[in-house]
C-alpha positions as CSV (number, residue, x, y, z in Angstrom):
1,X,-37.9,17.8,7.1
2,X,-36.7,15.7,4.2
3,X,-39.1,15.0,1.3
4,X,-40.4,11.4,0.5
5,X,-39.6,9.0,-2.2
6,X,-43.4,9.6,-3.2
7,X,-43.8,13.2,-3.4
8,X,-40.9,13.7,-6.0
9,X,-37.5,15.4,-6.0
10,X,-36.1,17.2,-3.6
11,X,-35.5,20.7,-4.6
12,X,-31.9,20.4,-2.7
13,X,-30.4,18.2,-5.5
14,X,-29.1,19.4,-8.2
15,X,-29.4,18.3,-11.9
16,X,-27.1,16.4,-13.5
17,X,-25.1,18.6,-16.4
18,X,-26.4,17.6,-20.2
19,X,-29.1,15.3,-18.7
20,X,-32.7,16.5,-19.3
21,X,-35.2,15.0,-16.9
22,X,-35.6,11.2,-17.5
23,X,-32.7,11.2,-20.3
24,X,-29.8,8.8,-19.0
25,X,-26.6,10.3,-18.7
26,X,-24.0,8.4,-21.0
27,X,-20.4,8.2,-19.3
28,X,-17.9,8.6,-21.8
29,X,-15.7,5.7,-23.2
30,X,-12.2,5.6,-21.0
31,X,-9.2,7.2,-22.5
32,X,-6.8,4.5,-23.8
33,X,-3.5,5.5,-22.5
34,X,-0.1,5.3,-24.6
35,X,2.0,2.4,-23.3
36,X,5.1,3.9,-21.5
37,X,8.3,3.3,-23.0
38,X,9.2,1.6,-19.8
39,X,6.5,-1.1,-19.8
40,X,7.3,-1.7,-23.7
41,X,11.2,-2.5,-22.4
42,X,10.0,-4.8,-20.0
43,X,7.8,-6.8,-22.2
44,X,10.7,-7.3,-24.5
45,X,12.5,-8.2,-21.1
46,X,10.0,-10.8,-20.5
47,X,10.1,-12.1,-24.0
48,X,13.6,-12.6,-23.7
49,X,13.6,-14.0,-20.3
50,X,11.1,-16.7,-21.8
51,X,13.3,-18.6,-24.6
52,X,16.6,-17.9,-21.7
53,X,13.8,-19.6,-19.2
54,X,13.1,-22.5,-21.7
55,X,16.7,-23.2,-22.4
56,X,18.0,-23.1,-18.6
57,X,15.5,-25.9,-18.3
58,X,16.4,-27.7,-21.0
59,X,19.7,-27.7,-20.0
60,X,19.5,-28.7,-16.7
61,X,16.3,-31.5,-18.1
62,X,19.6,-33.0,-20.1
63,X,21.3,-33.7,-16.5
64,X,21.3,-36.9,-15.6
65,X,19.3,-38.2,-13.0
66,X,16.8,-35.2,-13.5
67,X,13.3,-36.3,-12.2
68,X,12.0,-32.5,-13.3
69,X,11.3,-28.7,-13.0
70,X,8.9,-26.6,-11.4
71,X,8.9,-23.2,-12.1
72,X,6.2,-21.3,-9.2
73,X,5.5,-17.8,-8.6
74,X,5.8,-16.0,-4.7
75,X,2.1,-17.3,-4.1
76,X,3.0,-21.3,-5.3
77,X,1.3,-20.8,-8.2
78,X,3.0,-23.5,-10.5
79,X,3.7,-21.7,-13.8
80,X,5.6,-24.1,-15.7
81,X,6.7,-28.0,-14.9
82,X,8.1,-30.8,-16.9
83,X,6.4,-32.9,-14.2
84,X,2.7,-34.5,-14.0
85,X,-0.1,-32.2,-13.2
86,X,-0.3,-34.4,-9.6
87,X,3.6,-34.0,-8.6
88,X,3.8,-30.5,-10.0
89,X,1.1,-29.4,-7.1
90,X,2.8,-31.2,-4.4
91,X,5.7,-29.9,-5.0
92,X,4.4,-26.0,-5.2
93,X,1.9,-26.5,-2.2
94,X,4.7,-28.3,0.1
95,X,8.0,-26.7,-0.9
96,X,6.9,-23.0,-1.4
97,X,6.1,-22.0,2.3
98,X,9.4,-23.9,3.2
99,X,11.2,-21.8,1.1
100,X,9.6,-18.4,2.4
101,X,10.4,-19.4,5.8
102,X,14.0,-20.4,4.7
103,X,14.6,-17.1,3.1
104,X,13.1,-14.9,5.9
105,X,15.6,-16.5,8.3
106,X,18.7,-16.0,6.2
107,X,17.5,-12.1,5.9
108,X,16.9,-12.3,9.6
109,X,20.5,-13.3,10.4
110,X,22.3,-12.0,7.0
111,X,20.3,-9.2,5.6
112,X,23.6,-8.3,3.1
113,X,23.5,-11.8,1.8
114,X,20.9,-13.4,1.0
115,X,19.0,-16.8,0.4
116,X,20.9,-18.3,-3.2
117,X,20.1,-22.2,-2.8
118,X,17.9,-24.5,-0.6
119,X,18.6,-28.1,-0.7
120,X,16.6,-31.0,0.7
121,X,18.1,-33.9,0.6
122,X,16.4,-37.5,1.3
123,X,18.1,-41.1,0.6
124,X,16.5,-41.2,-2.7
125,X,15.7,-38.0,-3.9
126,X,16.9,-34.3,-3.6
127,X,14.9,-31.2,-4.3
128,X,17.1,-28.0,-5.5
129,X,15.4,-24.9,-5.0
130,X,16.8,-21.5,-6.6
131,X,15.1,-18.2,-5.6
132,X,14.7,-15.7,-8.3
133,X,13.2,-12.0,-7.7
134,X,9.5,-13.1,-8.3
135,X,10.2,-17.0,-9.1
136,X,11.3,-20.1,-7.5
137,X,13.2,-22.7,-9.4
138,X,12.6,-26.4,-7.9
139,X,14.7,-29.1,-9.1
140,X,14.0,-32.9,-8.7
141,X,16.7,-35.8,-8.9
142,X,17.1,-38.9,-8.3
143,X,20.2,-39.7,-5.9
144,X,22.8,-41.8,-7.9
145,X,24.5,-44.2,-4.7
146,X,27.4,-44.7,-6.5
147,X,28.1,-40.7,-7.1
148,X,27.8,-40.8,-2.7
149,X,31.0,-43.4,-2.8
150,X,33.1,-40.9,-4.4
């Protein structure tokens, strides 16, 4: 039969090593690891994929007819935007699961070439969006009527 709470400690476990009876045993602090040279390359990477990120949206911010850029992650999380806080959501939460079911049909039928640009196109606006590896690129204009005459 098992022993009870109240009549102490069962003989069948075993103390704890460098822990006298009522002493707490202190776990020791985790071992900080040395960065790998591999994850050191690809924060540099990312630093340099920053200021090329900043000036890809400059330049296509200097287009005219640019309304803005949103700049959301695989999950739509919105990560950058040159738009209000208000469009910049609408934009992530509508677009986004458009785009993954966009690029899952272009694997489905094409799986050697895949998804480079979606356009929607309405009579006044039209959204660009560019797939990256772990981004999505979305780009709003306003349509110019007179640039449809040519």
């Amino acid at each position: 039969m098992a022993d009870s709470p109240k009549e102490g400690k069962s003989s069948s476990q075993a103390p704890v090593a460098g822990a006298a009876d009522g002493e707490p045993v202190l776990k020791k602090p985790p071992v900080l690891e040395k960065r790998r040279d591999s994850e050191m390359s690809r924060d540099k990477q990312r630093s340099f994929s920053r200021s090329e990120v900043e000036d890809t949206i400059k330049r296509i911010a200097s287009h005219r007819g640019i309304v803005g850029t949103v700049i959301v992650d695989k999950h739509c999380v919105p990560l950058r935007s040159s738009m209000d806080k208000a469009s910049t959501h609408q934009y992530a939460a509508f677009i986004t699961p458009l785009i993954h079911r966009a690029h899952m049909i272009c694997l489905n039928h094409d799986k050697m070439n895949p998804m480079t640009m979606f356009r929607i196109r309405t009579t006044t606006t039209e959204i660009i969006i560019t797939p990256g590896d772990e981004h999505y690129l979305i780009t709003v204009q306003k349509i110019s009527h007179a640039a449809d005459a040519i």
